[in-house]
C-alpha positions as CSV (number, residue, x, y, z in Angstrom):
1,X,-3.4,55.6,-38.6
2,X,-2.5,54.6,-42.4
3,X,1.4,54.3,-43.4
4,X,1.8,56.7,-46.1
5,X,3.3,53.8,-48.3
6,X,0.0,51.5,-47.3
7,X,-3.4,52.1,-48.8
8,X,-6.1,53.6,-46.7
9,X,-9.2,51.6,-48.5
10,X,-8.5,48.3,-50.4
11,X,-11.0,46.4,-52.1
12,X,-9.9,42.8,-53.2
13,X,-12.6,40.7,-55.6
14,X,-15.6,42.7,-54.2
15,X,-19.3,40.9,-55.6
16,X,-22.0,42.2,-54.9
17,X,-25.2,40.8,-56.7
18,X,-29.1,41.9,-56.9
19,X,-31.8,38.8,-56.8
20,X,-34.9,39.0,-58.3
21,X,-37.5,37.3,-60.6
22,X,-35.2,37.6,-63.4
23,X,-32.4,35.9,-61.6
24,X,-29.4,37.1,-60.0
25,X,-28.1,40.4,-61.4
26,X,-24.0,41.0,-60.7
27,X,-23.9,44.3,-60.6
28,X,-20.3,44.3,-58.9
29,X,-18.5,41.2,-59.9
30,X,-15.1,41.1,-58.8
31,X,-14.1,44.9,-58.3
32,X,-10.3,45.6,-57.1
33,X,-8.6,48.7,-56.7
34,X,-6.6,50.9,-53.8
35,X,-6.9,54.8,-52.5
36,X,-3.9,55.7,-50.6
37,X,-4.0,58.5,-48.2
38,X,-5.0,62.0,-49.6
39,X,-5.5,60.5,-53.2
40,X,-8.6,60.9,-55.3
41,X,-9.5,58.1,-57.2
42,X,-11.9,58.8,-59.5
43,X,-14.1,56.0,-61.1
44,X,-15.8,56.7,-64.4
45,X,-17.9,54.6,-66.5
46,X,-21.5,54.7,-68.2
47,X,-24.8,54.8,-66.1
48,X,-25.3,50.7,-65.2
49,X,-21.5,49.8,-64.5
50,X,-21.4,49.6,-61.0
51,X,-19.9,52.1,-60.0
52,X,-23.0,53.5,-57.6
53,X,-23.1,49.9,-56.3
54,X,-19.3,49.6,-55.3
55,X,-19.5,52.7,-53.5
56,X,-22.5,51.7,-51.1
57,X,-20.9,48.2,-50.8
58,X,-17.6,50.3,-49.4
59,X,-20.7,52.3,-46.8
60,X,-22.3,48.7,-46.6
61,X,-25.7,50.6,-47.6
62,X,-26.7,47.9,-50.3
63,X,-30.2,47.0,-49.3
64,X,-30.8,43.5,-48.2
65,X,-33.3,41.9,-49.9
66,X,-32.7,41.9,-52.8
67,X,-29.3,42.8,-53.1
68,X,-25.9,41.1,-50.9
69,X,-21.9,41.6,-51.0
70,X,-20.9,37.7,-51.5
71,X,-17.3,37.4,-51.9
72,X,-14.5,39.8,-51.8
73,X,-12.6,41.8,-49.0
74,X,-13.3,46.0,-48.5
75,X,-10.2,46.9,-46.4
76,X,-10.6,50.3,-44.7
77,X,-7.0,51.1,-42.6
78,X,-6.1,47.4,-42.7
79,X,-9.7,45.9,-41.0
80,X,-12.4,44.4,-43.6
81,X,-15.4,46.1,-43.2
82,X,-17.7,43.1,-44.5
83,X,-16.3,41.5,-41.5
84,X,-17.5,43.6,-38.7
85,X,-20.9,43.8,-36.6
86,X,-23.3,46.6,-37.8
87,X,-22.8,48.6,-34.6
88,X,-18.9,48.7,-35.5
89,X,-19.5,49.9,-38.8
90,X,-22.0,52.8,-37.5
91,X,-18.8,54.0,-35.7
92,X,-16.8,54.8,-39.3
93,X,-19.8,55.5,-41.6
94,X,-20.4,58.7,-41.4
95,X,-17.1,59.3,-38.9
96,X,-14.2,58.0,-41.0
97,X,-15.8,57.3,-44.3
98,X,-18.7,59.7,-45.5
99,X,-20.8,59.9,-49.0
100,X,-22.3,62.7,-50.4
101,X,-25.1,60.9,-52.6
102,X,-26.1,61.5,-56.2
103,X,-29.5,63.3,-55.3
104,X,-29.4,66.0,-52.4
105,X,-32.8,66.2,-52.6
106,X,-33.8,62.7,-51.6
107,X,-30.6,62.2,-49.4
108,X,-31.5,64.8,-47.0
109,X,-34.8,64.4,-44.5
110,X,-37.1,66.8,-46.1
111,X,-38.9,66.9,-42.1
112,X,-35.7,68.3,-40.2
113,X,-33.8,71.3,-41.1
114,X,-30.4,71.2,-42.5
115,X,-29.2,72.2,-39.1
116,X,-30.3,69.6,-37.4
117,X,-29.5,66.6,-39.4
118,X,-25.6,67.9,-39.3
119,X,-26.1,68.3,-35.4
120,X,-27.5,65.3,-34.7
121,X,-24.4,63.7,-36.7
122,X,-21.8,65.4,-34.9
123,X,-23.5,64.2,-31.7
124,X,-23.7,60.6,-32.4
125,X,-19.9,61.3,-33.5
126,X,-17.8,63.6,-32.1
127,X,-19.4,63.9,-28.8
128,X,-20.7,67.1,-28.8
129,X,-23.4,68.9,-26.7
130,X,-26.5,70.3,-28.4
131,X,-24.7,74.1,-28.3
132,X,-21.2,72.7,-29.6
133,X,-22.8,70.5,-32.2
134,X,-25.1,73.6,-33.5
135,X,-22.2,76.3,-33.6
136,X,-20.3,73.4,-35.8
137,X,-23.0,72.8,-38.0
138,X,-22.7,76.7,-38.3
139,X,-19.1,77.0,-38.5
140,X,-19.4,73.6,-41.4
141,X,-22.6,75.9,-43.6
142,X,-19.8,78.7,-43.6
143,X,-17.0,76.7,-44.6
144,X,-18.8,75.0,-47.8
145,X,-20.0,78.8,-48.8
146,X,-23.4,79.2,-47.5
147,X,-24.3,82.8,-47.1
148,X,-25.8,83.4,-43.8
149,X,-25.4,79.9,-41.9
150,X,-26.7,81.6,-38.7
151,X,-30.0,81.6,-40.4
152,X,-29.8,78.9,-43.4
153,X,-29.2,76.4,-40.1
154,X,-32.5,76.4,-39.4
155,X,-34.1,76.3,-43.2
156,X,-35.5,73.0,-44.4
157,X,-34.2,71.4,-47.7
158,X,-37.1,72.7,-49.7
159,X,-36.1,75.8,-49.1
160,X,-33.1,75.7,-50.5
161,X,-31.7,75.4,-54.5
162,X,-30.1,72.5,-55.5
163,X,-26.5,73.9,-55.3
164,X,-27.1,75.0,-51.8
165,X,-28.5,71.4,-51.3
166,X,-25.2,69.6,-52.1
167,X,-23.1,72.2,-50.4
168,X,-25.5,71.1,-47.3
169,X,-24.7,67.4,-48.0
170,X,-20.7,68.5,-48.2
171,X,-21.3,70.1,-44.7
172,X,-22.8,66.9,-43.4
173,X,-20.4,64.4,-44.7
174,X,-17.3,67.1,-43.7
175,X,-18.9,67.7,-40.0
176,X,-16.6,64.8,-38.6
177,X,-13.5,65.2,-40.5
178,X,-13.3,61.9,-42.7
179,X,-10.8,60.3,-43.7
180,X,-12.1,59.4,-47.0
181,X,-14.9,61.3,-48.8
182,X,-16.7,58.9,-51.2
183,X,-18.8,61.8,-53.9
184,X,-21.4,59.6,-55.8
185,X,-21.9,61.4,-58.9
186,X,-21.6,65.2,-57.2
187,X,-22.7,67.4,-59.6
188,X,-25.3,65.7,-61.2
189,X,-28.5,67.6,-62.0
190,X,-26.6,71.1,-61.6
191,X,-25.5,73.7,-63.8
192,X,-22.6,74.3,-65.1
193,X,-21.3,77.2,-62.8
194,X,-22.5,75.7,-59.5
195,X,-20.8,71.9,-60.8
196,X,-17.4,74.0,-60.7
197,X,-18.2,75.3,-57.7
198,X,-18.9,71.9,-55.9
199,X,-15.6,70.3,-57.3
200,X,-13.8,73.2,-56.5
201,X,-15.0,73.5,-53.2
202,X,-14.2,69.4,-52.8
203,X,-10.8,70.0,-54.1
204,X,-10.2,72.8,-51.2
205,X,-11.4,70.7,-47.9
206,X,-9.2,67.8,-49.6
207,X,-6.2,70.3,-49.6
208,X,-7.0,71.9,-45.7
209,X,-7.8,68.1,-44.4
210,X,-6.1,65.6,-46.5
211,X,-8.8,63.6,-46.8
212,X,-8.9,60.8,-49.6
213,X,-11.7,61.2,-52.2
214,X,-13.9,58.3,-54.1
215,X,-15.1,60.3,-56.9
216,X,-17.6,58.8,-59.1
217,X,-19.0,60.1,-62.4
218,X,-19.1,59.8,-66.0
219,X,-17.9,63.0,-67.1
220,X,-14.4,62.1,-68.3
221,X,-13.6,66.0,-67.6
222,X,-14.7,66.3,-64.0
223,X,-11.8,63.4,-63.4
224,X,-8.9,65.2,-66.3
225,X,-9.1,67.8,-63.8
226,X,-9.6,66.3,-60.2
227,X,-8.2,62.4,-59.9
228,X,-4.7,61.5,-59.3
229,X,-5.8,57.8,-60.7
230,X,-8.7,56.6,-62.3
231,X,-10.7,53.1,-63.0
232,X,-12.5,52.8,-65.6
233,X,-15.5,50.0,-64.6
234,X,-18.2,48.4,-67.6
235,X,-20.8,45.5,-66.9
236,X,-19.5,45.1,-63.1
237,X,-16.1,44.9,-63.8
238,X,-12.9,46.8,-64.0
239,X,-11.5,46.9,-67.4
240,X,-8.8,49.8,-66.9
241,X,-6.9,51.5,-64.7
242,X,-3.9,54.1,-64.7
243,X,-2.8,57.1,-63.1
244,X,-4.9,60.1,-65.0
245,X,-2.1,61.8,-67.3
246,X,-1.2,58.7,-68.8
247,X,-5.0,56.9,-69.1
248,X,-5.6,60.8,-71.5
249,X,-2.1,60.6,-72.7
250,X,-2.4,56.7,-74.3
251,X,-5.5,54.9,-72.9
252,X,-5.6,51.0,-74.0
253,X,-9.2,49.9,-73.7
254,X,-11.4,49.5,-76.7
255,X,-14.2,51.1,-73.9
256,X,-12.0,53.6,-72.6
257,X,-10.8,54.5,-76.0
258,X,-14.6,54.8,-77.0
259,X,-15.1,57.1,-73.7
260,X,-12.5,59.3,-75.0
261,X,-13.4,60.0,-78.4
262,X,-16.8,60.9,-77.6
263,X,-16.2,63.8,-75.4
264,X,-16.9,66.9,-77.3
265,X,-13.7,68.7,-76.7
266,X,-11.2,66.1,-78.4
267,X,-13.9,65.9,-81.3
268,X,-11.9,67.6,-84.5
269,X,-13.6,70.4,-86.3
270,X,-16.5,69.3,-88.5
271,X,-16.1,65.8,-87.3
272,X,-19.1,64.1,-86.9
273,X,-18.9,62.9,-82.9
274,X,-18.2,59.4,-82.5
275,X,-20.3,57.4,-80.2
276,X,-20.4,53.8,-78.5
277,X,-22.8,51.7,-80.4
278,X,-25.2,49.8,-78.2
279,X,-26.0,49.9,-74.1
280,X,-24.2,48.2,-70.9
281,X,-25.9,45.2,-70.9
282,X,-28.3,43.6,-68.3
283,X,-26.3,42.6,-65.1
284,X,-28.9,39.2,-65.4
285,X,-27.7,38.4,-68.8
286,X,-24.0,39.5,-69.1
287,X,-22.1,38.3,-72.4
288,X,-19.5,35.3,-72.3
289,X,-16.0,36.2,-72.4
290,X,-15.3,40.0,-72.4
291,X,-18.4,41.5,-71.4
292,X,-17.6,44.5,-74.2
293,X,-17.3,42.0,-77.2
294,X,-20.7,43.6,-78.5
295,X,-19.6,46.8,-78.7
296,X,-16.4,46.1,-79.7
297,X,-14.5,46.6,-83.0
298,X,-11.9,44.5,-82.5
299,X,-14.0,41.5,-81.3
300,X,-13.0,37.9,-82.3
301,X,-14.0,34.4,-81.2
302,X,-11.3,34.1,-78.3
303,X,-13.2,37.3,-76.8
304,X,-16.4,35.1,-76.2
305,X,-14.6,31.9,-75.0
306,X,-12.4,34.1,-72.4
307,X,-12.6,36.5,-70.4
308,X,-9.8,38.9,-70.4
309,X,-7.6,39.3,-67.4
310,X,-6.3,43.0,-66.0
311,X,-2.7,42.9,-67.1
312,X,0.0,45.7,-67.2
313,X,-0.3,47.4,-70.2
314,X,3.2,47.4,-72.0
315,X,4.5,44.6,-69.7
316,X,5.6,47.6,-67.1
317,X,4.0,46.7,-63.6
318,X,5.5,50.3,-62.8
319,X,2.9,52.7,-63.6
320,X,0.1,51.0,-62.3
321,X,-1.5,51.2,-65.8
322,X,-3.3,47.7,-66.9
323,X,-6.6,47.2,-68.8
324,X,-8.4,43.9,-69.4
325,X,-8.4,43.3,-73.2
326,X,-6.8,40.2,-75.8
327,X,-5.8,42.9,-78.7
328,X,-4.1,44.8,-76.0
329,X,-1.2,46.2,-78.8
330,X,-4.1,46.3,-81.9
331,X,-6.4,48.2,-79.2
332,X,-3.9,50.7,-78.6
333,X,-3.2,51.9,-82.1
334,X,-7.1,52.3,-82.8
């Protein structure tokens, strides 16, 4: 059991790098940040930031060859799950730490119905008999807002929409009561209506089980109206974080500022809509220095000698707001 004061996932310096024949591509390359218990975190960031690949480092998913966590510490209720045996780490993914993944459609097995791939999890889990682990798979379609579960149990993905495929994968990765709920870009491929929906509905098991949520995306909304605190990542790296009101209310990265402007809501009337020149760069060929100097305005010489650290933005340890950026001050009054 977590100490409320004591985070429930840590990750320290995590690197996790991709080898191929254009060399070795760090695609995480020294990620740190905290969830404490019932918090959502949410991590934003463009597609090709690493976001996707932190998150199966956390499930230890990343497949091996080509790709390898080399350094760092993930610490799940004070043990480092790099550390243990693959037969200990079966016993909390999928128990203690679940994912719903970006693509329902590929996540789930197309050759078993939705039924029985949430059975079969609570079995391996919770212990349950065939007839205890079908009436929860029931009682789990009902709770994410299935209509008819007694029936839809026994349907096979296909035979579903794609909103009633993510509610599926929300009943699968709820089925054993988690203790942190890691969403890997939710909503994605969804409509409007159904995207509020799947947050909502999120947002309401969070409330009845006080789970902790990994939220990833990079719809700068989605996480104005979710996260409690939220990391903004580029080229591997994190170059910002803050708790959520005060990253909208006075954000200090040159990227984060970017992220901001662009969203069509804070764009003034008649304004053309500002955009981020260029693309994330390739993970085998990062920049020297601060990996944004390329798309940066304020870019100098001393950002491609040095890197930038993460420092406390204001000199106030306090808030938990720091960003990784020289013109820190200049940055802020763009």
């Amino acid at each position: 059991m977590t100490a409320p004061n004591k985070p429930l996932l840590e990750l320290r310096d995590v690197r996790t790098y991709f080898y191929g024949d254009e060399g070795e591509a760090r695609a995480v390359d020294g990620v740190s940040y905290t969830i404490g218990p019932g918090q959502t975190l949410g991590v934003v960031g463009e597609s090709g930031c690493g976001k996707s690949v932190t998150a199966l480092s956390i499930m230890r998913l990343v497949p091996s060859p080509p790709g390898k966590t080399v350094a760092g510490q993930i610490l799940f209720e004070g043990r480092d799950l790099l550390a243990l045996e693959e037969r200990e780490m079966r016993a909390i993914r999928g128990n203690d730490i679940a994912m719903i993944f970006q693509e329902p459609a590929t996540a789930l097995n197309p050759v078993y119905t939705v039924g029985n791939q949430i059975v079969e999890a609570v079995r391996l889990h919770q212990g349950l008999d065939r007839e205890q682990a079908r009436a929860r798979a029931i009682e789990m379609l009902k709770l994410v807002g299935i209509p008819s579960p007694e029936e839809r149990v026994d349907e096979y993905p296909h035979q579903l929409s794609g909103g009633m495929r993510q509610r599926v994968m929300i009943a699968l990765a709820m089925s054993c009561d988690p203790k942190l709920l890691i969403a890997d870009e939710p909503t994605t491929a969804l409509d409007v209506t159904v995207q509020a929906q799947i947050l909502e509905l999120i947002s309401a098991l969070q409330k009845r089980t006080g789970m902790s949520v990994l939220l990833i995306t990079h719809d700068l909304g989605v996480v104005a109206e979710t996260a409690d605190h939220v990391c903004v990542m580029y080229a591997g790296k994190v170059v910002e974080t803050a708790p959520v009101e005060r990253l909208f209310a006075r954000p200090a990265h040159p990227y984060t500022i970017g992220l901001l402007r662009s969203l069509p809501e804070l764009a003034r009337p008649g304004e053309k809509l500002p955009t981020i020149e260029g693309v994330v760069p390739n993970a085998t060929r990062f920049p020297s220095g601060c990996r944004f100097r390329t798309r940066c305005s304020l870019a100098r010489d001393l950002c491609a000698e040095r890197e930038p650290p993460l420092e406390p933005v204001g000199g106030d340890e306090g808030d938990g707001h720091a960003a990784a950026c020289h013109f820190l001050e200049e940055a802020i009054e763009l």
